[in-house]
C-alpha positions as CSV (number, residue, x, y, z in Angstrom):
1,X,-19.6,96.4,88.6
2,X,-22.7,96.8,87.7
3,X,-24.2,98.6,90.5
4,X,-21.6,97.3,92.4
5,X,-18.3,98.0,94.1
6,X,-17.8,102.1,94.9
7,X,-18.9,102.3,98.1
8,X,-17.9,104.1,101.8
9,X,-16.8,101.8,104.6
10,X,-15.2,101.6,108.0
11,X,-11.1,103.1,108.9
12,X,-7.8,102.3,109.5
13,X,-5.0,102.8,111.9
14,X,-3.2,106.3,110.8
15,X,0.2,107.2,111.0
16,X,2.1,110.6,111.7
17,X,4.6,112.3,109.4
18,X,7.2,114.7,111.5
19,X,9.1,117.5,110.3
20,X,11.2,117.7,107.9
21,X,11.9,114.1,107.3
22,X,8.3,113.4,106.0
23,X,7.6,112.8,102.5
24,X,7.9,115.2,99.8
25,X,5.0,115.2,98.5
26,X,3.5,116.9,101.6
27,X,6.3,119.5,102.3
28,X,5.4,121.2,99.1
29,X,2.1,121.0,100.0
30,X,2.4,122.8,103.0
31,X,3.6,126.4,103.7
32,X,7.3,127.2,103.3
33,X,9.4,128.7,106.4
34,X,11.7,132.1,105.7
35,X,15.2,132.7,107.4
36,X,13.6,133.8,110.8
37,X,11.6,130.3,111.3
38,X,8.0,131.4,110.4
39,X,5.7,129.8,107.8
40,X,4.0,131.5,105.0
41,X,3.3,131.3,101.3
42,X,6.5,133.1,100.1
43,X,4.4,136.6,100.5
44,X,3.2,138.9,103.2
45,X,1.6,136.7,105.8
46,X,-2.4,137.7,106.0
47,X,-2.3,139.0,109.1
48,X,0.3,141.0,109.9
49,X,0.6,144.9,109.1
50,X,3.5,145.6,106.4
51,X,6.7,147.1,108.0
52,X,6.1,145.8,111.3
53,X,5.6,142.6,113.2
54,X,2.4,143.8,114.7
55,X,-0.6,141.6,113.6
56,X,-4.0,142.4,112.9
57,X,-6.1,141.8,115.3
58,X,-3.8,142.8,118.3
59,X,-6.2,144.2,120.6
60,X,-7.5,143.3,123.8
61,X,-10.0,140.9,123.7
62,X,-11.6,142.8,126.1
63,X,-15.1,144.3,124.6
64,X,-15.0,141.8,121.6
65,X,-18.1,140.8,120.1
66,X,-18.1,140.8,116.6
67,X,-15.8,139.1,114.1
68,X,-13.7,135.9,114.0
69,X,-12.0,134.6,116.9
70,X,-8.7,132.3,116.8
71,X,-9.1,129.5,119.4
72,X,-6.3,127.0,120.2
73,X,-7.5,123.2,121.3
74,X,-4.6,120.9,122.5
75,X,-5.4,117.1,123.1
76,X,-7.0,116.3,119.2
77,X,-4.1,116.2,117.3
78,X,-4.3,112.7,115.4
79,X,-8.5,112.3,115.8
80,X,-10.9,112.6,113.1
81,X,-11.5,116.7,112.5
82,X,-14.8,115.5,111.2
83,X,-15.8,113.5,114.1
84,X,-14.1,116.7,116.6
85,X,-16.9,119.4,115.1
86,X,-19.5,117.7,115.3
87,X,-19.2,116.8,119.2
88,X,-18.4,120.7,119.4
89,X,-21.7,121.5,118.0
90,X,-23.3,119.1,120.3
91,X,-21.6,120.3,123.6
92,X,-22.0,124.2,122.6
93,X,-26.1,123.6,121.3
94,X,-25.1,125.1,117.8
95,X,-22.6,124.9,114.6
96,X,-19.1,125.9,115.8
97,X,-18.6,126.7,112.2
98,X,-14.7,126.2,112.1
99,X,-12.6,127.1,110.0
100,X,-9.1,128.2,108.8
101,X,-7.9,124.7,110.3
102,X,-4.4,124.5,111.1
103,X,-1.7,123.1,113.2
104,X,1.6,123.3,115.2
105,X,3.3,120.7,116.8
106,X,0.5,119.5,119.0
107,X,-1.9,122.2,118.8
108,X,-4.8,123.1,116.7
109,X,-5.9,126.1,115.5
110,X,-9.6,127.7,114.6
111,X,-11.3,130.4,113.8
112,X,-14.8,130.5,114.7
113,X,-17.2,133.5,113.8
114,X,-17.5,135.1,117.1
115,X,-16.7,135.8,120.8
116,X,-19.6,134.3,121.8
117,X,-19.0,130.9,120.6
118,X,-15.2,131.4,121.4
119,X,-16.1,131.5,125.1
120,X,-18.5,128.8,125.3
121,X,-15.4,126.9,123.6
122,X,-13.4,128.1,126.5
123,X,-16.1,126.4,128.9
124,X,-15.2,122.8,127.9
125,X,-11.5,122.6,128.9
126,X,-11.2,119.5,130.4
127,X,-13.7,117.5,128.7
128,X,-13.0,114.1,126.9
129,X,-12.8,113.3,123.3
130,X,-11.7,110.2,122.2
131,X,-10.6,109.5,125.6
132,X,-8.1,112.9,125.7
133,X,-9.0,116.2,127.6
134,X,-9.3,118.7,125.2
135,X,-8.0,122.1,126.4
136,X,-8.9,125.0,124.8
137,X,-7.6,128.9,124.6
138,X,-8.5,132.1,122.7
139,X,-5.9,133.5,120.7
140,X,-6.0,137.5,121.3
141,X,-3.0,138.0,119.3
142,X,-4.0,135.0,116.5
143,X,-1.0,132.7,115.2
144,X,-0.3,133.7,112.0
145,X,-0.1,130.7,109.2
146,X,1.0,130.7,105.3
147,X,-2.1,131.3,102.9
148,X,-1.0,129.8,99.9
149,X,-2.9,126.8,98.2
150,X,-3.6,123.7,100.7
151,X,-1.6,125.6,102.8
152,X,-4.4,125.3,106.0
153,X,-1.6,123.4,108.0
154,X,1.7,124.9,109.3
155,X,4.1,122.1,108.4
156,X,4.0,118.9,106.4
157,X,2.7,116.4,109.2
158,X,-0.8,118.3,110.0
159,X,-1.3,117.9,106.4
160,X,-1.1,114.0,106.0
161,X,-2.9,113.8,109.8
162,X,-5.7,115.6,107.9
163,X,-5.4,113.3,104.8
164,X,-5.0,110.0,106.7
165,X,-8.8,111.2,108.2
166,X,-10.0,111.8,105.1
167,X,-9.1,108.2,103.6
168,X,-10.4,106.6,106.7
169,X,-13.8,107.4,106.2
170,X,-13.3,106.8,102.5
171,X,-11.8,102.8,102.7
172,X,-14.0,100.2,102.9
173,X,-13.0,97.6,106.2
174,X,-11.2,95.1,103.8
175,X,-9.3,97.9,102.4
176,X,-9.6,97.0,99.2
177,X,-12.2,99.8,98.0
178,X,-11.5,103.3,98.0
179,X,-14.3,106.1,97.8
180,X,-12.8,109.3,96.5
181,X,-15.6,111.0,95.0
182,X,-16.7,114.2,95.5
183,X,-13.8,115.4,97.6
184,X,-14.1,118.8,96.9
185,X,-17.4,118.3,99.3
186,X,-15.5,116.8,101.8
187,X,-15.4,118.6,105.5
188,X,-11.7,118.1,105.5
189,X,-10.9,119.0,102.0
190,X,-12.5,122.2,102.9
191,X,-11.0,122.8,106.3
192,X,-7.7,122.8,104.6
193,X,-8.3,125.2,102.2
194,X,-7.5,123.5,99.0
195,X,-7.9,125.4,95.5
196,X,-9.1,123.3,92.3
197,X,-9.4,119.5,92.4
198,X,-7.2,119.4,89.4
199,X,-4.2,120.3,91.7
200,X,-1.9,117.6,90.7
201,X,-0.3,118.2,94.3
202,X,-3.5,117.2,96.1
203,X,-3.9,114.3,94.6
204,X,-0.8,113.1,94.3
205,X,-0.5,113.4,98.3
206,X,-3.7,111.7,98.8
207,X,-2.4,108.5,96.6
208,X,0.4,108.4,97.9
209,X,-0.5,107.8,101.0
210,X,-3.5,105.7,100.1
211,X,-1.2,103.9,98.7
212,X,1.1,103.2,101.9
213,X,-1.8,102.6,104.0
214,X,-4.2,100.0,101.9
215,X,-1.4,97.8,99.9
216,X,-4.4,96.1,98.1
217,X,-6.7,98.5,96.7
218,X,-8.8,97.2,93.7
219,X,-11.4,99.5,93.4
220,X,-11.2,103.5,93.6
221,X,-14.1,106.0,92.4
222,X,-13.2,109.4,91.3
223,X,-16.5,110.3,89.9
224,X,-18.0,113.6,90.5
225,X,-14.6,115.3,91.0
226,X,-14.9,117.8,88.0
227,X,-11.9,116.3,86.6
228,X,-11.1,117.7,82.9
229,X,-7.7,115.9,83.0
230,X,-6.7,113.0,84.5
231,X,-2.9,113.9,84.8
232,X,-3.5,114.8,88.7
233,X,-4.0,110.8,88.6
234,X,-1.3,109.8,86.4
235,X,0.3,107.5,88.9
236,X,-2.6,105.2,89.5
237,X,-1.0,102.5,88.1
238,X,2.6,102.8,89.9
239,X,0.2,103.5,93.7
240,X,-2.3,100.8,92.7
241,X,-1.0,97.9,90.7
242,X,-3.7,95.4,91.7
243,X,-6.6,98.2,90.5
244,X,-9.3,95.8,88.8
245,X,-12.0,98.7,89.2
246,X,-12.5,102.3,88.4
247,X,-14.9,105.1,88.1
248,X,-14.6,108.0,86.7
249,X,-18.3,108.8,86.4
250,X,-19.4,112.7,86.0
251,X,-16.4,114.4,85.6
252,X,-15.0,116.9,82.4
253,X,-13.1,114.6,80.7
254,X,-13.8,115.9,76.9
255,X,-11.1,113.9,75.3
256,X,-10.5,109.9,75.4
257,X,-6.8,111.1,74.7
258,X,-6.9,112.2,78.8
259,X,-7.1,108.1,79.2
260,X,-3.5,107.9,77.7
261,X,-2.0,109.0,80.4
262,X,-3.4,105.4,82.6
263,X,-2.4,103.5,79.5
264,X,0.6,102.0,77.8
265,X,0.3,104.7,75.4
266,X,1.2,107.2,77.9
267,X,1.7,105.7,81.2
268,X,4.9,103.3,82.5
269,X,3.2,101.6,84.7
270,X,-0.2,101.6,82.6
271,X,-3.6,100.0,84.5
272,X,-2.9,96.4,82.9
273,X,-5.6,94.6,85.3
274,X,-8.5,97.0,84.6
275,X,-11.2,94.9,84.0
276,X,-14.1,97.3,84.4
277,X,-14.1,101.1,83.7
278,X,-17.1,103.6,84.3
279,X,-16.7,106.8,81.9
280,X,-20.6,107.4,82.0
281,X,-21.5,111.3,82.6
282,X,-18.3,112.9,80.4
283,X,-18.4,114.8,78.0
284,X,-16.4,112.3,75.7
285,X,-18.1,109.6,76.1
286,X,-21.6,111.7,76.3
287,X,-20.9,113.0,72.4
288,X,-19.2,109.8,71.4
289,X,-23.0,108.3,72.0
290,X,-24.5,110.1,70.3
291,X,-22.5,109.3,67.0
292,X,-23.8,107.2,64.2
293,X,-22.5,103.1,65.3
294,X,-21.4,105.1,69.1
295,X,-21.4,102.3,70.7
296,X,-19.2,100.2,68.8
297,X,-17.0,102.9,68.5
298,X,-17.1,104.0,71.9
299,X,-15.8,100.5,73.0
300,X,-13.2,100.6,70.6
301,X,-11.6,103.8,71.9
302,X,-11.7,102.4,75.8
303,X,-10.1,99.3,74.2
304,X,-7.4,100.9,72.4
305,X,-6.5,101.8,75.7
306,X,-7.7,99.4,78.1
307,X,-7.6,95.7,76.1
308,X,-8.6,94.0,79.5
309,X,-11.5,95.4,80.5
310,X,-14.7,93.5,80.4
311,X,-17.5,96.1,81.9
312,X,-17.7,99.6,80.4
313,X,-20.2,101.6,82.0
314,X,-22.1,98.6,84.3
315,X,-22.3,97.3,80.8
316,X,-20.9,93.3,79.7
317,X,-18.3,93.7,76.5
318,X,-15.6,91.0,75.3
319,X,-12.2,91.6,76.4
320,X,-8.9,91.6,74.1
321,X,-6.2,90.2,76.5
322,X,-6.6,89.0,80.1
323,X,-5.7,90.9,83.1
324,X,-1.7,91.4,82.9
325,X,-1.1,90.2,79.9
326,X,1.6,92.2,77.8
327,X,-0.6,94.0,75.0
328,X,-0.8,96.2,72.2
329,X,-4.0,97.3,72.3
330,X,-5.8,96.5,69.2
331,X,-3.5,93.6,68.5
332,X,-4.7,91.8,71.5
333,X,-6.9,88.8,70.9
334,X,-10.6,88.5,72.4
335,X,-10.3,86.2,76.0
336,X,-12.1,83.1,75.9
337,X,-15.4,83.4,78.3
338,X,-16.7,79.8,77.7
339,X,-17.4,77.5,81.1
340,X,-15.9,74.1,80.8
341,X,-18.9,72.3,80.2
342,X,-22.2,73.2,78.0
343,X,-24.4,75.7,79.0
344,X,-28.4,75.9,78.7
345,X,-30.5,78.7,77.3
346,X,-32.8,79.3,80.5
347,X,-32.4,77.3,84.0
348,X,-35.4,76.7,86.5
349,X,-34.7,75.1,90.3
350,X,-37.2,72.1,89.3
351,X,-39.2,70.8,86.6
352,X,-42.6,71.9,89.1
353,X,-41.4,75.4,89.0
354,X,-40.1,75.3,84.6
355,X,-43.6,74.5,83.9
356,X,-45.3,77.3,85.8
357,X,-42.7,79.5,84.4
358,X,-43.3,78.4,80.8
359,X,-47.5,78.7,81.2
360,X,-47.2,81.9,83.2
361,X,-44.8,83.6,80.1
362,X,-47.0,82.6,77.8
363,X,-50.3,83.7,78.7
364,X,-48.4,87.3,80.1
365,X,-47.1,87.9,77.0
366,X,-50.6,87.0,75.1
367,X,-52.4,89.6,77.2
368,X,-49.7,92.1,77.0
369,X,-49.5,92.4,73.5
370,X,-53.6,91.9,72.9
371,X,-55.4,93.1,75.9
372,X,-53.7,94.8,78.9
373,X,-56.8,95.4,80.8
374,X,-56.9,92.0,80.9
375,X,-53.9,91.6,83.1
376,X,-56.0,93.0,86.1
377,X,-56.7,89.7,87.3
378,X,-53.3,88.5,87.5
379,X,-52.0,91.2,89.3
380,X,-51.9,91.3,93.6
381,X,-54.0,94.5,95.0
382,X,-50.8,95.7,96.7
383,X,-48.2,95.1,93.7
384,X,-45.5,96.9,93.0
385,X,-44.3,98.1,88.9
386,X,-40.9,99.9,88.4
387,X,-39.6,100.8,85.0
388,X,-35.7,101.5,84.4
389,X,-34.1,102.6,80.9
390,X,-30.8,102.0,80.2
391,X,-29.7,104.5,77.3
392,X,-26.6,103.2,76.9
393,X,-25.3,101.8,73.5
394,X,-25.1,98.2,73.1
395,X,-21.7,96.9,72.7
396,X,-22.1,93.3,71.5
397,X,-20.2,91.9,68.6
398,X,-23.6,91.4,67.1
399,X,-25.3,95.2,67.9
400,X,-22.0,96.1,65.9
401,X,-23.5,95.5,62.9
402,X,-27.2,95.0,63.6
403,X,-29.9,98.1,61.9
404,X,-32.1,97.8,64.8
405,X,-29.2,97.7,67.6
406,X,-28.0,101.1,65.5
407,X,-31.0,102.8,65.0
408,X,-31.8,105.8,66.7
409,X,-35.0,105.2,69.2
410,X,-37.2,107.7,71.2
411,X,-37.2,106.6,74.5
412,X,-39.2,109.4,75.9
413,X,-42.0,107.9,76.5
414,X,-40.4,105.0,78.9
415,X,-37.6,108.2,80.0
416,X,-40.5,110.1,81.6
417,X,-41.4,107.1,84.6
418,X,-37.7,105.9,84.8
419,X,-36.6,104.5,87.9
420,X,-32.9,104.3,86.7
421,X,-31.2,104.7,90.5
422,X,-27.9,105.4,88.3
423,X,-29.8,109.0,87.4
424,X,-32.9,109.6,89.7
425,X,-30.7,110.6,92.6
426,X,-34.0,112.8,94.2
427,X,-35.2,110.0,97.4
428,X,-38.3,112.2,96.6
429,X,-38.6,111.3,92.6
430,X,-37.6,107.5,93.5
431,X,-40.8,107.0,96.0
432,X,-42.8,108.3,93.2
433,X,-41.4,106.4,90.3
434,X,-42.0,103.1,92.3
435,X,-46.1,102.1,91.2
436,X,-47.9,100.6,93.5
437,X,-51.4,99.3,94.0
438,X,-53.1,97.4,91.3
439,X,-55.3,100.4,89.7
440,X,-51.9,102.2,89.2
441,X,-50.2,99.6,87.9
442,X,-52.8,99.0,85.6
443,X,-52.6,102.8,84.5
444,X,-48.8,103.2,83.7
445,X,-49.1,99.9,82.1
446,X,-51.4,101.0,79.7
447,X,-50.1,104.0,78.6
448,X,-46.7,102.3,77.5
449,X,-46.7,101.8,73.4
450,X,-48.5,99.0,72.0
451,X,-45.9,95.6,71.7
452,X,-45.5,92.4,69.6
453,X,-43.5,89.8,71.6
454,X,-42.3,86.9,69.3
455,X,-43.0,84.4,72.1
456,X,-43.7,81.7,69.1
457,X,-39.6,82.2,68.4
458,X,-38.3,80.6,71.6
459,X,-34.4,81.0,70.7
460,X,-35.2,84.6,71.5
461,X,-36.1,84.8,74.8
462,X,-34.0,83.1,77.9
463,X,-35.6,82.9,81.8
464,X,-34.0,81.7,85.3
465,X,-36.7,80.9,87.8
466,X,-36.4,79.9,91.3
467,X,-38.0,79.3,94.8
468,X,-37.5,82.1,97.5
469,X,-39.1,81.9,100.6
470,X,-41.8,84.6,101.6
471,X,-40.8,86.2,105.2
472,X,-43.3,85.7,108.0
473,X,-45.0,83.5,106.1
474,X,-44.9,79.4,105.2
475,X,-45.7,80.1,101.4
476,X,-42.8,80.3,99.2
477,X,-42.3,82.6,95.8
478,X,-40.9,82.1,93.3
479,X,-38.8,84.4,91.0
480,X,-38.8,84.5,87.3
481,X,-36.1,86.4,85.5
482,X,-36.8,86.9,81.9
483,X,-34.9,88.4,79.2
484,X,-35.7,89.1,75.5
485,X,-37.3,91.6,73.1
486,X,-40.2,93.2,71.7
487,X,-41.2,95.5,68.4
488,X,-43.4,98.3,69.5
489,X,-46.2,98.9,67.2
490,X,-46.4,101.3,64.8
491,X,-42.8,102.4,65.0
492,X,-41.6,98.8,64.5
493,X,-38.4,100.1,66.6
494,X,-37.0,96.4,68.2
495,X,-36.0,96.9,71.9
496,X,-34.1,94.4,73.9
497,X,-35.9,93.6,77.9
498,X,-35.4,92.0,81.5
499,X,-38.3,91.9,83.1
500,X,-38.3,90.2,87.1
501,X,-41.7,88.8,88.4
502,X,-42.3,87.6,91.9
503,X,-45.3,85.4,92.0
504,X,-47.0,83.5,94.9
505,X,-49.5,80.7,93.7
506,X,-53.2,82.1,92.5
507,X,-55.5,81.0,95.4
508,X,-58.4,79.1,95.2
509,X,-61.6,81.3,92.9
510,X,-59.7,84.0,92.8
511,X,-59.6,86.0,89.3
512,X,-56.4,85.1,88.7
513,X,-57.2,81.0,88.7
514,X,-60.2,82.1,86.9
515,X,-58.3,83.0,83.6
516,X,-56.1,79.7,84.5
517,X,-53.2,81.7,85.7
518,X,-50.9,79.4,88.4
519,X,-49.9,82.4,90.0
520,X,-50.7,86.1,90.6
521,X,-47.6,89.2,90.7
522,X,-46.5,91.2,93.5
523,X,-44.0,92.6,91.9
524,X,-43.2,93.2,88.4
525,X,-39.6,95.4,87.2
526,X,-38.9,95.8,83.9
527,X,-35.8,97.2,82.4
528,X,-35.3,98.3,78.6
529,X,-32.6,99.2,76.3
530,X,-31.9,99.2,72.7
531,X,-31.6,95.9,70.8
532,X,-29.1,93.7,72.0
533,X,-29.7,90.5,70.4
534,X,-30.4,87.2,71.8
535,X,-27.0,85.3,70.7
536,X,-25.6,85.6,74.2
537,X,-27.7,83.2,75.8
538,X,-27.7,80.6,73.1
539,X,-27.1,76.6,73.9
540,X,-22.7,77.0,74.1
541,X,-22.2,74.2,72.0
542,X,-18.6,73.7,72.4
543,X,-17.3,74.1,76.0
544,X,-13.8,75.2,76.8
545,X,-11.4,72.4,77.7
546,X,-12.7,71.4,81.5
547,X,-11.2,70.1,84.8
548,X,-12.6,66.6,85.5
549,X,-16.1,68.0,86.5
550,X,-18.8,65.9,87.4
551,X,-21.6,68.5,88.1
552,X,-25.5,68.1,87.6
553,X,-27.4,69.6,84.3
554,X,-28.4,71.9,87.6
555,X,-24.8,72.9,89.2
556,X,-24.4,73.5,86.1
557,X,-26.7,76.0,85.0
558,X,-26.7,77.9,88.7
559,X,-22.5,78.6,87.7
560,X,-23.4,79.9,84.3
561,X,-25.7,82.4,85.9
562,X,-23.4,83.4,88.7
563,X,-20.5,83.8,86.5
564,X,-22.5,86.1,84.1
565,X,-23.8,88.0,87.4
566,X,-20.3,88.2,89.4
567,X,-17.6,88.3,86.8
568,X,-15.4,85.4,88.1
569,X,-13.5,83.5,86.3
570,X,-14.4,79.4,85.8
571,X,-12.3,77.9,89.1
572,X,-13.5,81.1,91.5
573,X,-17.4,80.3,90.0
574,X,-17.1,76.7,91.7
575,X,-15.7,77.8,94.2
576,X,-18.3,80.5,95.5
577,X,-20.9,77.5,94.8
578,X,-19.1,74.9,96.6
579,X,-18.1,77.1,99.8
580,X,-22.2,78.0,100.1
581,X,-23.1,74.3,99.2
582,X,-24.9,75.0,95.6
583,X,-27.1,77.5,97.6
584,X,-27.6,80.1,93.8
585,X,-29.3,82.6,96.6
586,X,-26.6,82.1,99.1
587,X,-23.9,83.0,96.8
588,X,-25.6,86.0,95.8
589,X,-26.3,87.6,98.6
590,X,-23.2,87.4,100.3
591,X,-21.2,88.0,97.1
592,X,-20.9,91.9,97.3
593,X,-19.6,91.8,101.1
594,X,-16.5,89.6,100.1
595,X,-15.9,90.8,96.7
596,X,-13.7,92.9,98.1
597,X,-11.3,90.3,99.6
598,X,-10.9,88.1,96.4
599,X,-7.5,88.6,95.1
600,X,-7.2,90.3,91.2
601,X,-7.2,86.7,89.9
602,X,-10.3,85.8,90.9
603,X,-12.5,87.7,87.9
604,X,-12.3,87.2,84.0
């Protein structure tokens, strides 16, 4: 996932459910009926006057001013509530402010705050909404309904009308990718309502019929649902058996234990396709962290669980078994990740654009580590200079066991002008951590701690570098990815770095060609995190066992780096390529709208 993957798209058709032959689930959800046919919670209904069938509220409506006034609309049953109060607030020039949503049969039911806005309701009987009149009526005497928990509607079928809304605006239009974060924000959520979010009930209903409408969900979100236990979700597995992707980012969860319950420890039908699992902002994994070797251990206890997965927290880590295989847990043997030919340590498109990538490093680096002042003349007047840390542990077999991959570093410094988009959710604080201009670039640069880059140690540094074409304009960029570390001076901490460049060629006299630099930066993002070693992009001296492929030194490199980037497996690699015709850039950008369509098999 890494970035990827969790996000809100277009809706579905929706169904009804009627009476009393709809599903369970959302009968006990709604309110129960007594022996003389009206609904309630099992207690005195909240409007009517003990010992009498007089309600509240009984007086003429003539005089009324002040206080909430029920109002009947026929003609929306079945239309999106969200969509319905808005257009309200249009017509009537201010918030209708709705609530205490319910229905019967075909009608439904409102309370707005006052008279006022209860009449200028009343004015727009007969207008059209989603191609219905609406007709609308003040309730002097208001319609009494149950009060008990998501008890907003008066029988099961209001209930999952209200839900099927809610997942519409949630899927994406493949259906494969289901947003249910936050739900406890939700307009509908609230109109109905509900108590606590860790009403088993609630959710169970909204799976349920997630599942029945979207039969091949891969990803779902759950994050930010203050969820401290995931038993309201137990039954992923059984609604979702195709789920590749999940997030349960910022919730409660204290206790990795709370992942039994998806797993075969605790679950019959246990996630066994997971492949990529986002626990980031819980308490569990917040304090497991923050433990002496916490990142080795921390992907130990998501693979006790979860053998498959191979992205923890937008992070890369070797899987035990493949997707589906029968497992148990720390049994399962590490999946082979090897492309069935050799892969190279860095790729450029040409050899023209290799050797300005190979001068430009070099003399970067020199004036990095030596003299950053001296790097004014390399950089554009207008560039641009973010900075993003990643604090997360590194998980590689080799930061396992590495004293500079477990040693504890201050980030502060680098913490202070982040630009991590995973944490700086302000728009406000983003604009501001974005540099640019070359006298603030300059600036920030040089209050970063002093660095050594062993650019004399090749084997530790990989790059990709490639043409992209500069819009309304005939000069082309290019774009040089590299990755490697760095030992900040005097701490000697060792960090591990990607840093992306775009360059466009140094013109003619300018101080840039002065120095000898080819090229001058508009934009320059660097990302650190703690030490991760440089084994992973090591020459692969023994490739797995191939098809018959007869690919260039180039095809080959340009599927090594989209594999790494997208996850596939080896045939669905080639396959992206060859559908775009070896366009790397192609691919790419039309990657995350499809992602969504590729069936489970598809990834590692």
């Amino acid at each position: 996932m890494n970035n990827q993957s969790f996000g809100r798209g277009g809706g579905r058709g929706r169904g009804r459910g009627r009476g009393q032959g709809g599903n369970p689930v959302f009968s006990r959800l709604g309110a129960s009926t007594d022996q003389n046919g009206n609904t309630g919670s099992g207690q005195a209904g909240g409007f009517s006057q003990p010992g009498s069938g007089v309600p509240f509220g009984g007086a003429s409506m003539v005089g009324q001013s002040d206080g909430p006034v029920q109002v009947s609309i026929k003609g929306c049953r079945g239309k999106p509530e969200a969509s319905l109060f808005k257009f309200l607030n249009m017509k009537v020039e201010r918030p209708v402010n709705a609530t205490n949503v319910n229905y019967r049969g075909d009608i439904m039911y409102i309370t707005v705050p006052s008279m006022d806005i209860a009449q200028e309701l009343l004015k727009l009987s007969g207008i059209r909404f989603y191609g219905e009149k609406l007709s609308f009526q003040i309730k002097p005497h208001p319609v009494k309904f149950g009060t008990g928990s998501c008890s907003g509607s008066s029988d099961s079928a209001s209930i999952r009308d209200r839900l099927i809304a809610l997942l519409q605006t949630r899927a994406d239009p493949q259906g494969s990718a289901l947003d249910l974060s936050g739900l406890a924000h939700d307009p509908i959520i609230q109109s109905m309502g509900a108590g606590s979010l860790q009403d088993s009930k609630l959710f169970e209903a909204i799976l349920v019929l997630a599942a029945q409408l979207y039969t091949n969900v891969i990803t779902i979100s759950l994050a930010n649902n203050g969820l401290s236990s995931l038993r309201p979700v137990a039954n992923l597995g059984m609604h979702f058996p195709k789920l590749r992707n999940l997030s349960l980012m910022n919730n409660m969860i204290s206790d990795f234990r709370e992942l039994n319950c998806l797993s075969e420890s605790g679950s019959k039908v246990p996630l066994s396709n997971l492949s990529e699992l986002i626990l980031q902002g819980n308490p569990a994994s917040e304090a497991e962290l923050r433990q002496p070797n916490g990142g080795a251990s921390y992907v130990e206890k998501v693979q006790q669980r979860f053998p498959t997965v191979s992205r923890l927290d937008m992070n890369p880590v070797t899987p035990r078994a493949e997707p589906g295989q029968e497992t148990s847990g720390p049994s399962a043997q590490p999946v082979s990740r090897k492309l069935p030919f050799p892969t190279a340590q860095s790729f450029s498109e040409d050899a023209a654009v290799n050797e300005l990538a190979v001068a430009f490093l070099a003399g970067f680096f020199k004036l990095y580590d030596e003299n950053r002042s001296g790097l004014s003349d390399i950089y554009d007047s207008a560039a641009a200079f973010s900075l993003m840390v990643d604090t997360t542990h590194p998980t590689s077999e080799f930061a396992r066991t590495n004293p500079d991959s477990q040693k504890r570093v201050d980030l502060t410094t680098y913490i202070r002008i982040s630009r991590n988009l995973t944490r700086v959710k302000s728009q406000a604080r983003r604009i501001q951590a974005l540099v640019v201009g070359k006298a603030a670039v300059m600036q920030t640069i040089a209050q970063l701690p002093t660095t050594h880059h062993p650019v004399q140690d090749d084997k530790r540094f990989s790059f990709d570098a490639w043409r992209v074409d500069v819009a309304d304009s005939a000069q082309q960029a290019v774009v040089l990815a590299v990755h490697g570390e760095f030992t900040e001076q005097p701490s000697q901490n060792v960090l591990s770095f990607d840093r992306t460049f775009v360059l466009v060629p140094a013109p003619p006299g300018s101080p840039a060609a002065a120095i000898g630099s080819p090229c001058v930066v508009t934009n320059d993002q660097l990302t650190l995190r703690r030490y991760n070693g440089f084994h992973s992009w090591l020459p692969q001296t023994e490739p797995a066992p191939a098809h018959n492929l007869n690919l260039s030194p180039e095809q080959q490199e340009m599927a090594r780096v989209l594999q790494e980037q997208t996850g596939l497996n080896v045939e669905w690699t080639l396959k992206c390529l060859e559908n775009y015709g070896w366009n790397y850039q192609q691919a790419m950008a039309e990657f995350p709208q499809f992602r969504g369509t590729l069936p489970a098999e598809a990834f590692q």
